[in-house]
Biopython code that builds the backbone (N, CA, C, O; Angstrom):
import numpy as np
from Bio.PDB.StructureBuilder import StructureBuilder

atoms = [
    (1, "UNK", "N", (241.454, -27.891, -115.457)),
    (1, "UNK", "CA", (242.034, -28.642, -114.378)),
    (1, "UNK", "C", (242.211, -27.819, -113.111)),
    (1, "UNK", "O", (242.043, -28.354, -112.015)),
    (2, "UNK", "N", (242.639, -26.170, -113.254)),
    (2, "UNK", "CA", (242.996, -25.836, -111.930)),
    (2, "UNK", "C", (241.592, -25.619, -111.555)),
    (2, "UNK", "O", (241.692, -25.430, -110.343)),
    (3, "UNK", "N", (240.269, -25.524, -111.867)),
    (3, "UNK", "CA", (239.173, -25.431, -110.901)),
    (3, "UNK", "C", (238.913, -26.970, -110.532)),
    (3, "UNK", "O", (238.582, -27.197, -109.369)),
    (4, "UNK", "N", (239.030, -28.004, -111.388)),
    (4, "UNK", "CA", (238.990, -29.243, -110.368)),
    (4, "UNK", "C", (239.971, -29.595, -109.339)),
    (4, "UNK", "O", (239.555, -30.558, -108.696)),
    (5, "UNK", "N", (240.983, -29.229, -108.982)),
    (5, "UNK", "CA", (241.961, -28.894, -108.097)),
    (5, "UNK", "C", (241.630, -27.864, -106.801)),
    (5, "UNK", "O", (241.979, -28.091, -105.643)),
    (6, "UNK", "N", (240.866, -26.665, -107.265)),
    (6, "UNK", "CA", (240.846, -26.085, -106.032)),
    (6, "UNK", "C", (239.493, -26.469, -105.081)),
    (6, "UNK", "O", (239.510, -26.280, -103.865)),
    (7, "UNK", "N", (238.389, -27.000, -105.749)),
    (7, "UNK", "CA", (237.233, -27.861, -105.653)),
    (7, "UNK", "C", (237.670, -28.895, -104.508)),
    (7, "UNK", "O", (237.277, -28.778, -103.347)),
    (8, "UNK", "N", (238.614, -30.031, -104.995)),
    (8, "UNK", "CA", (238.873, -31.307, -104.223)),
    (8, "UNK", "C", (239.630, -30.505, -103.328)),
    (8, "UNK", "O", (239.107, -30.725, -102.236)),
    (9, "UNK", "N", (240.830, -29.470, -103.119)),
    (9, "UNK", "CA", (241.412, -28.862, -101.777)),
    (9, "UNK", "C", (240.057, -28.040, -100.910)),
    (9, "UNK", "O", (240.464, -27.067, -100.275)),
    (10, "UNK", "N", (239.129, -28.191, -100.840)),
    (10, "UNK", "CA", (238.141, -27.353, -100.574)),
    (10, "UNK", "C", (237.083, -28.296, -99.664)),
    (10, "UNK", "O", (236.545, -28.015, -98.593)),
    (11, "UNK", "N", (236.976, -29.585, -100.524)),
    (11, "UNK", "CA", (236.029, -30.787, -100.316)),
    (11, "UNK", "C", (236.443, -31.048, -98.849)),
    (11, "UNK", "O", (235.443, -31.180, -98.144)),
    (12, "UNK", "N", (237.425, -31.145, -98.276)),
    (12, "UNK", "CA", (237.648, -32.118, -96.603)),
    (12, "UNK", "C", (237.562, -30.907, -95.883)),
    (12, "UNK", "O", (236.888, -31.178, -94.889)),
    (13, "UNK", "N", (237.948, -29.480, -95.846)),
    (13, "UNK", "CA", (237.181, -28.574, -94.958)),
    (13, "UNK", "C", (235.938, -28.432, -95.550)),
    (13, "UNK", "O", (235.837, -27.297, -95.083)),
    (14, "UNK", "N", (234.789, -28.579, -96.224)),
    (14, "UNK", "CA", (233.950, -28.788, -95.841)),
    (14, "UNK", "C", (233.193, -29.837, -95.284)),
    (14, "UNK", "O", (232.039, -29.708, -94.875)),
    (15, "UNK", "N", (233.904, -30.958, -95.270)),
    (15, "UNK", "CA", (233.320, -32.268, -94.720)),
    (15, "UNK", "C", (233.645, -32.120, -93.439)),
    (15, "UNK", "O", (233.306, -32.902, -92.551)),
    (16, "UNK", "N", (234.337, -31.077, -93.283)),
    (16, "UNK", "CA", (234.689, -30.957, -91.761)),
    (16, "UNK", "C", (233.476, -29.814, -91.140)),
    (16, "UNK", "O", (232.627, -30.089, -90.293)),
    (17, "UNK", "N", (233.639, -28.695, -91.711)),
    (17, "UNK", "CA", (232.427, -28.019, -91.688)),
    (17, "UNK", "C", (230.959, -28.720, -91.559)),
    (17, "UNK", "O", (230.406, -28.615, -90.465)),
    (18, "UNK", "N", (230.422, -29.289, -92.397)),
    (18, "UNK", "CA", (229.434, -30.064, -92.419)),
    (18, "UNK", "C", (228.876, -31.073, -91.000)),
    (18, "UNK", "O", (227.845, -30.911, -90.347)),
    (19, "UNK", "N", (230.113, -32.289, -90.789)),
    (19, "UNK", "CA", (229.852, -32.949, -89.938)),
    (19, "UNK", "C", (230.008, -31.809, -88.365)),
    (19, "UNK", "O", (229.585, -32.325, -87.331)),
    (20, "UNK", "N", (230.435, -30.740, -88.280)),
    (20, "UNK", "CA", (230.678, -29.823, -86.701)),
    (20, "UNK", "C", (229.187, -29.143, -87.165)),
    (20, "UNK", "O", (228.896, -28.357, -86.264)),
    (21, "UNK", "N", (228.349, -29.132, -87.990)),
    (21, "UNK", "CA", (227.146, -28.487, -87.856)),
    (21, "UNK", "C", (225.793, -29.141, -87.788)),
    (21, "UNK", "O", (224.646, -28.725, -87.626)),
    (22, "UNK", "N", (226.568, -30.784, -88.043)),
    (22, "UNK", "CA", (225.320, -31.892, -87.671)),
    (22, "UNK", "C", (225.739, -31.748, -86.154)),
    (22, "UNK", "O", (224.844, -31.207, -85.504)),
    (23, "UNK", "N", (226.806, -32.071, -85.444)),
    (23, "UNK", "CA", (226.409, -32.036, -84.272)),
    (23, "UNK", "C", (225.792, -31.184, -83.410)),
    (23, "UNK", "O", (224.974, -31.465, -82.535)),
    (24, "UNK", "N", (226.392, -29.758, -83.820)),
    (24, "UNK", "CA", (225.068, -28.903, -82.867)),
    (24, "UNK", "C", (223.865, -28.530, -83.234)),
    (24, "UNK", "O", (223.174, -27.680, -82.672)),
    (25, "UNK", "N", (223.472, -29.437, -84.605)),
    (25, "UNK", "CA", (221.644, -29.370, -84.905)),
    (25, "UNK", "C", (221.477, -31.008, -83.821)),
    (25, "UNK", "O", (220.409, -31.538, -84.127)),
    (26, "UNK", "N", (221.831, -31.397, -83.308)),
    (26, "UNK", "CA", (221.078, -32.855, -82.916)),
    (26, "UNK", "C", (221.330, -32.383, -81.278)),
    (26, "UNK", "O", (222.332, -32.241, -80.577)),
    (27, "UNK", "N", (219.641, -32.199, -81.038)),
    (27, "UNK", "CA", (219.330, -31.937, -79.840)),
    (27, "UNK", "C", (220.015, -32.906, -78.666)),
    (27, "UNK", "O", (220.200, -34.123, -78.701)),
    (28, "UNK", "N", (220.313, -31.987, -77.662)),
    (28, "UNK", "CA", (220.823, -33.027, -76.233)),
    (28, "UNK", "C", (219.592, -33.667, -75.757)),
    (28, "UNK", "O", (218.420, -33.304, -75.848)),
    (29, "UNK", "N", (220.125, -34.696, -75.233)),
    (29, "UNK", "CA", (218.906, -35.300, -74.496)),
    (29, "UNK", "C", (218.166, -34.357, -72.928)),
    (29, "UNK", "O", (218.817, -33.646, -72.162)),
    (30, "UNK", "N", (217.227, -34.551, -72.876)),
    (30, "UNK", "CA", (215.955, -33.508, -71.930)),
    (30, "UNK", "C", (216.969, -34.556, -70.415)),
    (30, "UNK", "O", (217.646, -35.584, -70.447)),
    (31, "UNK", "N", (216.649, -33.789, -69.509)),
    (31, "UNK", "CA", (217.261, -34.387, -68.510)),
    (31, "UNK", "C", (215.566, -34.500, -67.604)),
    (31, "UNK", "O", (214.959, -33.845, -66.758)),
    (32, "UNK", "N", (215.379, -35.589, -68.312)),
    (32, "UNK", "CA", (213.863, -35.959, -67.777)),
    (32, "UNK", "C", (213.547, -37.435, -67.632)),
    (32, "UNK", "O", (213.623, -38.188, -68.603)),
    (33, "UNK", "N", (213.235, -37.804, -66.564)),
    (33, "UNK", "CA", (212.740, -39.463, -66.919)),
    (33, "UNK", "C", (211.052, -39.571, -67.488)),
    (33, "UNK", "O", (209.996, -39.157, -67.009)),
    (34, "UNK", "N", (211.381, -40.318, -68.709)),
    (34, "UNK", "CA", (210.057, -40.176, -69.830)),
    (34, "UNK", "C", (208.964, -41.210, -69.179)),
    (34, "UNK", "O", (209.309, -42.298, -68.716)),
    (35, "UNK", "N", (207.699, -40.780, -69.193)),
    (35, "UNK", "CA", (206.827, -41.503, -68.546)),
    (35, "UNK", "C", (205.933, -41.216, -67.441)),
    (35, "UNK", "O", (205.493, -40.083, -67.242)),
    (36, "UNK", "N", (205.654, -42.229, -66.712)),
    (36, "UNK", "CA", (204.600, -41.797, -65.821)),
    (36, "UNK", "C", (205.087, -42.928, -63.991)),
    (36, "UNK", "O", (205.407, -44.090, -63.742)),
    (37, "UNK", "N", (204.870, -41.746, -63.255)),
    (37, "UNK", "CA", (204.824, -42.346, -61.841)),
    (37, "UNK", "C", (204.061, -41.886, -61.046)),
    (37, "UNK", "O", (204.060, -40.721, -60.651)),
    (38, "UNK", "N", (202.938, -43.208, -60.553)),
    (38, "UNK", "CA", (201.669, -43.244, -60.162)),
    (38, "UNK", "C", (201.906, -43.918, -58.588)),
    (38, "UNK", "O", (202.663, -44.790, -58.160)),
    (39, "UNK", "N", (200.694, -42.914, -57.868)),
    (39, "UNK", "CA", (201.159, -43.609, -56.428)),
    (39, "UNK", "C", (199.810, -43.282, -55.690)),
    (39, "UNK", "O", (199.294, -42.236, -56.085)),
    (40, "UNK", "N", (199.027, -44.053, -54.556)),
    (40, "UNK", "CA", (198.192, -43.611, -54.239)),
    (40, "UNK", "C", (198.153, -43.243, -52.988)),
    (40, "UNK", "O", (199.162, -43.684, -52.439)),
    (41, "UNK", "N", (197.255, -42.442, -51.990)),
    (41, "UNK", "CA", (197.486, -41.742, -51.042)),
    (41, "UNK", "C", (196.034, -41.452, -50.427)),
    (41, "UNK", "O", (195.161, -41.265, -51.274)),
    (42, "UNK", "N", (195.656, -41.388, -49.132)),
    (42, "UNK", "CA", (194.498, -40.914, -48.362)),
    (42, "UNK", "C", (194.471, -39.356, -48.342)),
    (42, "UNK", "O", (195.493, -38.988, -47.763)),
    (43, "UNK", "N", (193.538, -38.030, -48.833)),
    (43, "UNK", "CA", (193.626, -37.154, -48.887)),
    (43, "UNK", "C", (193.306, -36.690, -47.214)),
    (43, "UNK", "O", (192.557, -37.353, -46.497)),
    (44, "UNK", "N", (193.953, -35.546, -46.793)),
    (44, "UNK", "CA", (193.640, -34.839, -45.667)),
    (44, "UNK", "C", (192.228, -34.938, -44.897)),
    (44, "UNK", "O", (192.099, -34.989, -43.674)),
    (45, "UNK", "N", (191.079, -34.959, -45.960)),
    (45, "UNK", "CA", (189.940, -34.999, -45.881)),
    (45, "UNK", "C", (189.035, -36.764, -45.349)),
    (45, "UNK", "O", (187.988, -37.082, -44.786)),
    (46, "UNK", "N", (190.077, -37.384, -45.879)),
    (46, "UNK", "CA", (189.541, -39.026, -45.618)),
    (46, "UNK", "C", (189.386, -39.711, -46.367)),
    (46, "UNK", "O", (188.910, -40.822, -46.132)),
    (47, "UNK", "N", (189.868, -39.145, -48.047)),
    (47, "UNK", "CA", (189.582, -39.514, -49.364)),
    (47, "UNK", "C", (190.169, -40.771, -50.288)),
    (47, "UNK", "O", (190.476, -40.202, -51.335)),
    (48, "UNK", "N", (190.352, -41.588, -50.378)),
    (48, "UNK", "CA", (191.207, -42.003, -51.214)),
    (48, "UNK", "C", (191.744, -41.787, -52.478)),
    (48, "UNK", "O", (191.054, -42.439, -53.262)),
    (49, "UNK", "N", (192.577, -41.233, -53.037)),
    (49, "UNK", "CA", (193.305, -40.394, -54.282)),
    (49, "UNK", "C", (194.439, -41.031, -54.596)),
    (49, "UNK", "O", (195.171, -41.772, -53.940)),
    (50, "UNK", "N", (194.502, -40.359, -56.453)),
    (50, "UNK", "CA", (195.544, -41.044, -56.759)),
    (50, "UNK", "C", (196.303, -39.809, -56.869)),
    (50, "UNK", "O", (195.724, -38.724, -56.818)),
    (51, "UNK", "N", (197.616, -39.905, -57.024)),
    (51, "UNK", "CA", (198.785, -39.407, -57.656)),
    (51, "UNK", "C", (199.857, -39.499, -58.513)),
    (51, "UNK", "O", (200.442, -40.560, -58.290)),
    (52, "UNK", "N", (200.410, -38.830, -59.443)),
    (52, "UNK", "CA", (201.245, -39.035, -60.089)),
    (52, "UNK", "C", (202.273, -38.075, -61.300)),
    (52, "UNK", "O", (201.745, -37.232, -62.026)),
    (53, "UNK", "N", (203.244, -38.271, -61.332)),
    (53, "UNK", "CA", (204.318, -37.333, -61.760)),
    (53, "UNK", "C", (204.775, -37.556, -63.302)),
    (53, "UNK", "O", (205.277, -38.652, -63.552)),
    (54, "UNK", "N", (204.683, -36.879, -64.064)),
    (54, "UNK", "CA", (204.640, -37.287, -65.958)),
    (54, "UNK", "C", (205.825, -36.687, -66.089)),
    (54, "UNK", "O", (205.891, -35.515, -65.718)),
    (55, "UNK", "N", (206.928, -37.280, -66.593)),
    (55, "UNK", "CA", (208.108, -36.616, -66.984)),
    (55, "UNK", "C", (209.063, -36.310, -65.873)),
    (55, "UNK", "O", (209.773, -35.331, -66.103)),
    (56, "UNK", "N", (209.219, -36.796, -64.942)),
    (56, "UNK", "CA", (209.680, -36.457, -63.557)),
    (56, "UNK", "C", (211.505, -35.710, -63.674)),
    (56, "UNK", "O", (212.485, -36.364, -64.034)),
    (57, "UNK", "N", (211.516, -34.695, -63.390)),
    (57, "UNK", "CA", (213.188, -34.363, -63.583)),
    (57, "UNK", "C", (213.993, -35.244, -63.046)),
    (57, "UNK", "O", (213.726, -35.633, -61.909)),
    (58, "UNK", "N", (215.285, -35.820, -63.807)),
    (58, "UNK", "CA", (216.065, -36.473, -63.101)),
    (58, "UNK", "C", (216.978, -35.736, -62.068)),
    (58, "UNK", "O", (217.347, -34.562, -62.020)),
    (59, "UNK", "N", (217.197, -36.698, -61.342)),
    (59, "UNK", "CA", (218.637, -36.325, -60.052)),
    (59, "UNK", "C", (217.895, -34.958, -59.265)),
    (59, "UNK", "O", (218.614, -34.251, -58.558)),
    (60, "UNK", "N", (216.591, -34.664, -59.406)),
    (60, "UNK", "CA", (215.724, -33.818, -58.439)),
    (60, "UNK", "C", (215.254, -34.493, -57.673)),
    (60, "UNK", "O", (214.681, -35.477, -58.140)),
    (61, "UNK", "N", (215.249, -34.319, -56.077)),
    (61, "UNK", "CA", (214.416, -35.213, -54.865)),
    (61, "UNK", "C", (212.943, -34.412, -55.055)),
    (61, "UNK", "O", (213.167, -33.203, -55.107)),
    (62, "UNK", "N", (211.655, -34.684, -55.162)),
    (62, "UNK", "CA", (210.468, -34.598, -55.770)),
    (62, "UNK", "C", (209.846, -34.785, -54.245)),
    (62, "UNK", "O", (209.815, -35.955, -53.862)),
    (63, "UNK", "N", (209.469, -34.029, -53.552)),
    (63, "UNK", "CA", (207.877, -34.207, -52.640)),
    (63, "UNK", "C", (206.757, -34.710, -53.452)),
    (63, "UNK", "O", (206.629, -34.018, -54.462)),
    (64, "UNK", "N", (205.940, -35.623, -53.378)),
    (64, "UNK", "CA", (204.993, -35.858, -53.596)),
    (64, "UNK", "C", (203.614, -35.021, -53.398)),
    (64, "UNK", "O", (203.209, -34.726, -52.274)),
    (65, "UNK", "N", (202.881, -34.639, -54.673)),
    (65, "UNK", "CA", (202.031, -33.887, -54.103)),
    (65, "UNK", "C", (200.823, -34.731, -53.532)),
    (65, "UNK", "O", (200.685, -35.927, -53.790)),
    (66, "UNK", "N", (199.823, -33.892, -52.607)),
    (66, "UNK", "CA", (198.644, -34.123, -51.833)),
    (66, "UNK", "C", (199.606, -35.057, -50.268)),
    (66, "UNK", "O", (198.917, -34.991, -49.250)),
    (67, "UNK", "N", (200.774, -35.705, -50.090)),
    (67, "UNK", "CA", (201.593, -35.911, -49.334)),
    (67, "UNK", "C", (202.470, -35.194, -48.511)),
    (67, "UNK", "O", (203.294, -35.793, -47.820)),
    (68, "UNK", "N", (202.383, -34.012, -48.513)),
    (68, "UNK", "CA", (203.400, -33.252, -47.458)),
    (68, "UNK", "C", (203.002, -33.152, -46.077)),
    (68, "UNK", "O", (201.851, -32.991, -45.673)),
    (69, "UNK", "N", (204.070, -33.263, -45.375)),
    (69, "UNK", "CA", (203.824, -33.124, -43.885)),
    (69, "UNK", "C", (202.455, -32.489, -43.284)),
    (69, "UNK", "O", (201.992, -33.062, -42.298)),
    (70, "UNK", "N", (201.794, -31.399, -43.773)),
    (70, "UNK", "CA", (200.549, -31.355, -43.737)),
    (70, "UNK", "C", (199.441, -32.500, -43.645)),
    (70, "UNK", "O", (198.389, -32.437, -43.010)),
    (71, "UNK", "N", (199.970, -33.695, -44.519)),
    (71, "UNK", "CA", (199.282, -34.692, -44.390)),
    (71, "UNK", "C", (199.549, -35.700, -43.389)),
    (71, "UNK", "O", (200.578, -36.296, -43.711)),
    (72, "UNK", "N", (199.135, -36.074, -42.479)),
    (72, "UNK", "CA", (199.578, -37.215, -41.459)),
    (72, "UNK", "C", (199.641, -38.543, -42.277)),
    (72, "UNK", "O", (200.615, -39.241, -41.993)),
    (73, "UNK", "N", (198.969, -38.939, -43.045)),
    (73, "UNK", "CA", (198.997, -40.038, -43.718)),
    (73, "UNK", "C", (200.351, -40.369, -45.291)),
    (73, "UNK", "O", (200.035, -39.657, -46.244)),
    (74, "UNK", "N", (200.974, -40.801, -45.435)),
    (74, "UNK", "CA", (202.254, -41.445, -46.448)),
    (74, "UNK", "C", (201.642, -41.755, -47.410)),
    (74, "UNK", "O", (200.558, -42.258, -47.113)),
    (75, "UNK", "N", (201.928, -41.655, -48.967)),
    (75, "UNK", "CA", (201.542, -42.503, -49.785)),
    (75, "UNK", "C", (201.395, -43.248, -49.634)),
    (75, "UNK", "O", (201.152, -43.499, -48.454)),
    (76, "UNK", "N", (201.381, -44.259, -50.499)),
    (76, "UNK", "CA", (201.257, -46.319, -50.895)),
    (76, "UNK", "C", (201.599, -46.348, -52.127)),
    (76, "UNK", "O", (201.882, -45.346, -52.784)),
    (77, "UNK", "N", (201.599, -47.340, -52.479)),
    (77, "UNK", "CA", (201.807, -48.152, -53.670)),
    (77, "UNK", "C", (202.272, -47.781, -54.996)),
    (77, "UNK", "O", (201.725, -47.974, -56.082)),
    (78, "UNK", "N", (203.370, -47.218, -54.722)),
    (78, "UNK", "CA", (204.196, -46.751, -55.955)),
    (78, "UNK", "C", (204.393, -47.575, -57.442)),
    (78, "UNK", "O", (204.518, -48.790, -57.595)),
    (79, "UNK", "N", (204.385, -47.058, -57.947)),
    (79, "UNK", "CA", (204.230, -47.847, -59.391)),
    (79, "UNK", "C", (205.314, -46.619, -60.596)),
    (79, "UNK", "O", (205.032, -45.520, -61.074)),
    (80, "UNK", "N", (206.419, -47.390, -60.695)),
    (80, "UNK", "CA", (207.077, -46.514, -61.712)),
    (80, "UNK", "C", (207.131, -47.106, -63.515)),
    (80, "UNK", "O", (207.630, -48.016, -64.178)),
    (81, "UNK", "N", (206.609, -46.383, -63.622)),
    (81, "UNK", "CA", (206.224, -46.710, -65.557)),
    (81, "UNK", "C", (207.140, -45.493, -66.400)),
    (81, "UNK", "O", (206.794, -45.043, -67.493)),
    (82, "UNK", "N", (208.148, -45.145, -65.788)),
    (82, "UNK", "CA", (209.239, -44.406, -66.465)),
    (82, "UNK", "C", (210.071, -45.185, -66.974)),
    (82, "UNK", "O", (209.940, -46.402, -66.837)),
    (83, "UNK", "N", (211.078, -44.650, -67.653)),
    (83, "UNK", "CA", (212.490, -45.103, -68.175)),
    (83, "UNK", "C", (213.626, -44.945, -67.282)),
    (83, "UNK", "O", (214.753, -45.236, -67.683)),
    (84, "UNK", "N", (213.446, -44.553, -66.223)),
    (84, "UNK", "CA", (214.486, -44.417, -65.227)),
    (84, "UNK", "C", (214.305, -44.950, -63.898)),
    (84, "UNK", "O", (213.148, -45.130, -63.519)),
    (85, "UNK", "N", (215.734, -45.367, -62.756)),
    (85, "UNK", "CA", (214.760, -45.914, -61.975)),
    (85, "UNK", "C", (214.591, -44.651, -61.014)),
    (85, "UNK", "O", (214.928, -43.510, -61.331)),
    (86, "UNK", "N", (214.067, -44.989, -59.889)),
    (86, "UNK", "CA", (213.414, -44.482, -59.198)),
    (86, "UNK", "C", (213.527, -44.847, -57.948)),
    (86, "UNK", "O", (213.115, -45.989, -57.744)),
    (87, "UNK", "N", (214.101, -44.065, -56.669)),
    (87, "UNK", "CA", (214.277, -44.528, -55.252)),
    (87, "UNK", "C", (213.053, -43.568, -54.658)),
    (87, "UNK", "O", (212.868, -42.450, -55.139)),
    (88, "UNK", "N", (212.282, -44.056, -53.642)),
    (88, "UNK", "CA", (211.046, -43.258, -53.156)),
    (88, "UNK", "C", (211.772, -43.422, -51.656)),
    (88, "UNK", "O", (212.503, -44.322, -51.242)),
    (89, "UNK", "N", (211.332, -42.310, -51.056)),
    (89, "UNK", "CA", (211.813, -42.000, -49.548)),
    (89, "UNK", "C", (210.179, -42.083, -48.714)),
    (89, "UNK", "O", (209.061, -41.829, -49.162)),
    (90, "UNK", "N", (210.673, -42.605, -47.166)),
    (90, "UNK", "CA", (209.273, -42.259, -46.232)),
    (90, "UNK", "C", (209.280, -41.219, -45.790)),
    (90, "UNK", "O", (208.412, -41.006, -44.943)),
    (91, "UNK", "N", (209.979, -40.388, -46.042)),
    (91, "UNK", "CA", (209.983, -38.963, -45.696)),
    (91, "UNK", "C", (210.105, -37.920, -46.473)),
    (91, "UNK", "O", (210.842, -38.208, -47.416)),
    (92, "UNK", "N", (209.509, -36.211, -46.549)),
    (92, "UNK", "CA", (210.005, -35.396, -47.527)),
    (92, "UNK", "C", (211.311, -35.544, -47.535)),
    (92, "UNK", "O", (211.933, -36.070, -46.612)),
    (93, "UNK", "N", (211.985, -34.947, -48.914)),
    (93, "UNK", "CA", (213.023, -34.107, -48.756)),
    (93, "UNK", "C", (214.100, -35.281, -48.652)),
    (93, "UNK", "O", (215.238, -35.138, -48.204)),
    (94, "UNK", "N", (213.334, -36.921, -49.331)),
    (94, "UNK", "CA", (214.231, -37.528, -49.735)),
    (94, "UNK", "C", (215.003, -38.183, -48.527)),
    (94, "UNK", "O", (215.965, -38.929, -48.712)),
    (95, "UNK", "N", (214.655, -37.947, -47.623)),
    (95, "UNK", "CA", (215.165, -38.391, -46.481)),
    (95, "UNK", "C", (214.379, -40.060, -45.478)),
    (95, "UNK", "O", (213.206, -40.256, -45.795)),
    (96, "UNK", "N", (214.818, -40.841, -44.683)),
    (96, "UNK", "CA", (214.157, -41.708, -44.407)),
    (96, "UNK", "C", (214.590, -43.077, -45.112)),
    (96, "UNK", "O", (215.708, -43.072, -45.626)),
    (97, "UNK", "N", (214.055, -43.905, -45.172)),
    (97, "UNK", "CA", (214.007, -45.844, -45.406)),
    (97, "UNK", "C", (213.866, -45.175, -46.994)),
    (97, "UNK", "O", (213.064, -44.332, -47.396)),
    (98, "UNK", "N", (214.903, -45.848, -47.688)),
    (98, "UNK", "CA", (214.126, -46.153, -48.948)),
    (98, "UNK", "C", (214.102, -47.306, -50.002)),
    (98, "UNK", "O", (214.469, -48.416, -49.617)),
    (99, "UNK", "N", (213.731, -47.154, -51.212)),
    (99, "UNK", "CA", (213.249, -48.288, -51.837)),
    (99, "UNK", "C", (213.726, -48.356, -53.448)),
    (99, "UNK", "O", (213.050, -47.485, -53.994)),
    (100, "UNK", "N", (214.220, -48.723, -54.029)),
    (100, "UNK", "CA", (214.914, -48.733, -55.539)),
    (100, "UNK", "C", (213.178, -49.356, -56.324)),
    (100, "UNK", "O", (212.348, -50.203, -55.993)),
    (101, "UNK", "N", (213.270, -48.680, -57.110)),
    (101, "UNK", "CA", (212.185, -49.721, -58.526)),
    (101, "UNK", "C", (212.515, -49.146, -59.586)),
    (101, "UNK", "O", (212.826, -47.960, -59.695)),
    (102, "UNK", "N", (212.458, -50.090, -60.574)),
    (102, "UNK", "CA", (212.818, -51.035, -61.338)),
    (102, "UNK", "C", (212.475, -49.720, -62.732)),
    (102, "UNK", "O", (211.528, -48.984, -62.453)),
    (103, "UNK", "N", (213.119, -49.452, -64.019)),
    (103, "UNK", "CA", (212.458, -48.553, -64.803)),
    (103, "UNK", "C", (211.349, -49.369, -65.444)),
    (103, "UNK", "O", (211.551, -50.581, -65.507)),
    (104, "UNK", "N", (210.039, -48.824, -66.002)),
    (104, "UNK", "CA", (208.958, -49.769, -66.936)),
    (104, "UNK", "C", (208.390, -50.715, -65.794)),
    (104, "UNK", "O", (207.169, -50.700, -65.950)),
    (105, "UNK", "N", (208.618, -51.299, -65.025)),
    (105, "UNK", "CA", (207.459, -52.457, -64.131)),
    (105, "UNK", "C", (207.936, -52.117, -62.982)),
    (105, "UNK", "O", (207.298, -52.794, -62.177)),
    (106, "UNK", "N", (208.617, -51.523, -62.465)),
    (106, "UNK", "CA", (208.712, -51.169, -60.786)),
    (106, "UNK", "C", (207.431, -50.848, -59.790)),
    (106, "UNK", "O", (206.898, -49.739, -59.830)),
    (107, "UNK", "N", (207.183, -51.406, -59.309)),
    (107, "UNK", "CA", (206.143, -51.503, -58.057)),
    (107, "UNK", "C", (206.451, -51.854, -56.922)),
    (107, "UNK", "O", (207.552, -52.327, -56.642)),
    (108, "UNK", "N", (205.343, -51.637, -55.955)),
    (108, "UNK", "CA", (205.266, -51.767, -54.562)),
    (108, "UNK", "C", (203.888, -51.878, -53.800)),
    (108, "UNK", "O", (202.997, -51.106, -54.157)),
    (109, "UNK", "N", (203.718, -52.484, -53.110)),
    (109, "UNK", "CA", (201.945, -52.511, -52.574)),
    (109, "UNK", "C", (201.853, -51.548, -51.612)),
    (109, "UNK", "O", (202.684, -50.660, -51.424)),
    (110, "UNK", "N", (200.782, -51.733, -50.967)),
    (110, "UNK", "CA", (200.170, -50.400, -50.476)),
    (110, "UNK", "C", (200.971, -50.355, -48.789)),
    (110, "UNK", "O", (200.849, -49.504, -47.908)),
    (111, "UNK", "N", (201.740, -51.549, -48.809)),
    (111, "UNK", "CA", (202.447, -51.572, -47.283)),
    (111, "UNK", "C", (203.826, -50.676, -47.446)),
    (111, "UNK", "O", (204.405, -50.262, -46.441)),
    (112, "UNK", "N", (204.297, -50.413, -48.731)),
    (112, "UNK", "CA", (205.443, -49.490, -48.698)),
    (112, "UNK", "C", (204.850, -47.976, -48.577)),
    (112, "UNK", "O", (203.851, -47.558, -49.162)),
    (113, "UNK", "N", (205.769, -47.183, -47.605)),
    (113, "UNK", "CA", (204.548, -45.956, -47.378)),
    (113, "UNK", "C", (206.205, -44.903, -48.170)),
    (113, "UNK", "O", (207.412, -45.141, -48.126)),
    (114, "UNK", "N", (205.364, -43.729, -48.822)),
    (114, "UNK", "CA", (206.343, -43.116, -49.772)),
    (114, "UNK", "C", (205.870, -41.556, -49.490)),
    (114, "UNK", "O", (204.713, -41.135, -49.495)),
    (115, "UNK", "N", (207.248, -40.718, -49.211)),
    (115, "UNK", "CA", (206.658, -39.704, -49.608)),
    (115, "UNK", "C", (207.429, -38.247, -50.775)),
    (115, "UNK", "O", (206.884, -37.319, -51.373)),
    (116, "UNK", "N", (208.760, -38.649, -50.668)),
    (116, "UNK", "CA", (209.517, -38.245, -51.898)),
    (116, "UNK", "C", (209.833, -39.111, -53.027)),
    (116, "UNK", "O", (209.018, -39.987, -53.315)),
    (117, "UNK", "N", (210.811, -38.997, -53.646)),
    (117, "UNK", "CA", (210.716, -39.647, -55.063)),
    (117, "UNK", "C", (212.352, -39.164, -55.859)),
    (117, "UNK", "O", (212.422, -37.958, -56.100)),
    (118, "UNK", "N", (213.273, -39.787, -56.152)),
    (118, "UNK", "CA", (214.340, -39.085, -57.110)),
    (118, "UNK", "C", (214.289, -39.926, -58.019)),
    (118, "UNK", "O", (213.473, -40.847, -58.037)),
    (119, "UNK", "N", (215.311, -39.679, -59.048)),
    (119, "UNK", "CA", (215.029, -40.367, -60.512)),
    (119, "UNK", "C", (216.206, -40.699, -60.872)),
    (119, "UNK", "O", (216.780, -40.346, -59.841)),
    (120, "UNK", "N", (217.149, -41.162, -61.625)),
    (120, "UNK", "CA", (218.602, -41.318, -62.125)),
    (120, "UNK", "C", (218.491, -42.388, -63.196)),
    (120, "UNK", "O", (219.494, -42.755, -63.808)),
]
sb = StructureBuilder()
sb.init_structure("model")
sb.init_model(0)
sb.init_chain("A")
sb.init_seg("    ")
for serial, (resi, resn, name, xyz) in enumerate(atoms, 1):
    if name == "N":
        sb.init_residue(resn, " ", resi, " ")
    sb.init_atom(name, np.array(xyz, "f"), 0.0, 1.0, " ", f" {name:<3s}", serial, name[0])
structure = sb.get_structure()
């Protein structure tokens, strides 16, 4: 009897033990919006190109690449196929008019001109 006794006084610190070591095996979530955001743009050259950002960091304001002030010409037609939404700016650096879309079907035609991007 006294080893089934010191067994059951033993059993709830380890159930306590146990459940404090599931929580720090279960990974935090990635501070990433999962997916893809596609946008298209005229290259420097006269080109028409696409663009787009896979995994985009959240709560980071994002320049668009082949779009920086170097370029006289703005994106177009944003298309967000992430899990998060997504506000696009007409200017780098997040600055300028902007535009909310939608997480999974968010779009815009080629008359919205874009050239940053944040995520939340």
């Amino acid at each position: 009897m006294g080893g089934q006794g010191s067994v059951l006084r033993w059993l709830p610190a380890a159930t306590v033990l146990g459940a404090s070591l599931l929580l720090v095996a279960v990974p935090t979530p990635a501070s990433a919006a999962t997916g893809l955001f596609h946008y298209s743009y005229t290259t420097v050259e006269g080109y028409e190109a696409s663009g787009f950002l896979r995994n985009p960091p959240n709560e980071t304001c994002v320049n668009l690449p082949g779009i920086s002030q170097e370029n006289p010409e703005p994106g177009h037609s944003p298309q967000n196929r992430t899990d998060a939404w997504g506000t696009v700016y007409t200017d780098t650096g997040c600055e300028g008019a902007s535009f909310r879309l939608r997480p999974h079907t968010g779009g815009a035609s080629e008359r919205l001109k874009v050239r940053s991007v944040v995520f939340d």
